[in-house]
N, C-alpha and C positions, 0 to 999 in steps of 0.2 A: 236363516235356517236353524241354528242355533237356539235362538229367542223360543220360535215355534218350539221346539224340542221342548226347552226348560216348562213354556208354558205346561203341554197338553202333562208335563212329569207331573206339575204344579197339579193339574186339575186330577188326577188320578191320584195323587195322593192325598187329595183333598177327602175324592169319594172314597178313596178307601177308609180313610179314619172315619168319616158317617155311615159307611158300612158298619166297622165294627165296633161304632157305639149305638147299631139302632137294636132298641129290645125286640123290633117284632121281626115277622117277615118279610123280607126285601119285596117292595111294590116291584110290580111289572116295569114301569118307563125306570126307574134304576138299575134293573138288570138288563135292561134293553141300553141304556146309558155307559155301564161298564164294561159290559162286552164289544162295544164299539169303542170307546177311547184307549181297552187297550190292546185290544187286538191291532188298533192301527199305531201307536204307542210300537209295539214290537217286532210288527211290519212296514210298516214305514210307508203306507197303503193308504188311499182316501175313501171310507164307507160311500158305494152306490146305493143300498138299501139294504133294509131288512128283511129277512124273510120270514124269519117264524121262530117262537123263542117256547120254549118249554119246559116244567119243572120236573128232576128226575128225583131218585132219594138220595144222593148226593149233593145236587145241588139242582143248575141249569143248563141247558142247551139251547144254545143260540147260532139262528143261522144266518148266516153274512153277507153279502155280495159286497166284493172289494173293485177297485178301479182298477187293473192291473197296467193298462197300456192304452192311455189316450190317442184317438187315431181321429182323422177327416175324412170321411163324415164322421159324425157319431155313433153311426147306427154299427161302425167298425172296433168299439171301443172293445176292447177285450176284458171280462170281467172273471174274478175268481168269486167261485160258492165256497164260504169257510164253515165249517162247524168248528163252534167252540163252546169249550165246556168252563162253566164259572162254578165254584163249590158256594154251600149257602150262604158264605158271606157276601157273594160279588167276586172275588179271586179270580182271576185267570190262571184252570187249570193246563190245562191241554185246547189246542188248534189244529184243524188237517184242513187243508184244501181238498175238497171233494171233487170239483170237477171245474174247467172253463169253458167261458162260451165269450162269442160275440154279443155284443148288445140286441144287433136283429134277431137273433138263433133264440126261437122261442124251446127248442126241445132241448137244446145244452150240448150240441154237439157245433164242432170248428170246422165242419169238411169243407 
């Protein structure tokens, strides 16, 4: 567990310094890159997918589905929607959990 930890420190600090050695604008699969290693880096969380990343005048928005609670079947798996916010370098600014659902639950409610 350990090991895992050091690595993903390894690889975001990796991205971070080509972050902010790159002259231009961050491509999209790099900001889509860094909002997932460290938002799960923070939370401790395995990325389900992504759902939609966007540039604001700050930076980025990016939105998350995390793993939150492995269950059998899978269709029980309970997922978090994260919003997170990256500034123009790739940084992780700010995170909120917006909402959970089941993996079935196409409309985002647990009832």
């Amino acid at each position: 567990m350990v090991t895992e930890v050091m690595r993903i420190m390894n690889e975001v600090e990796s991205l971070t310094r080509e972050v902010n050695q790159a002259a231009e604008p961050l491509a999209l699969t790099s900001v889509v890159l860094a909002a997932r290693r460290q938002l799960e880096e923070v939370i401790g969380l395995s990325t389900s997918s992504m759902l939609g990343v966007r540039s604001t005048e700050s930076g980025w928005r990016v939105m998350v589905e995390m793993l939150e609670r492995k269950a059998v079947p899978d269709s029980m798996d309970l997922l978090g929607i994260y919003e997170v916010h990256l500034d123009a370098r790739g940084l992780l600014k700010d995170f909120t959990r917006r909402r959970l659902r089941r993996r079935q639950d196409l409309d985002g409610s647990l009832d």
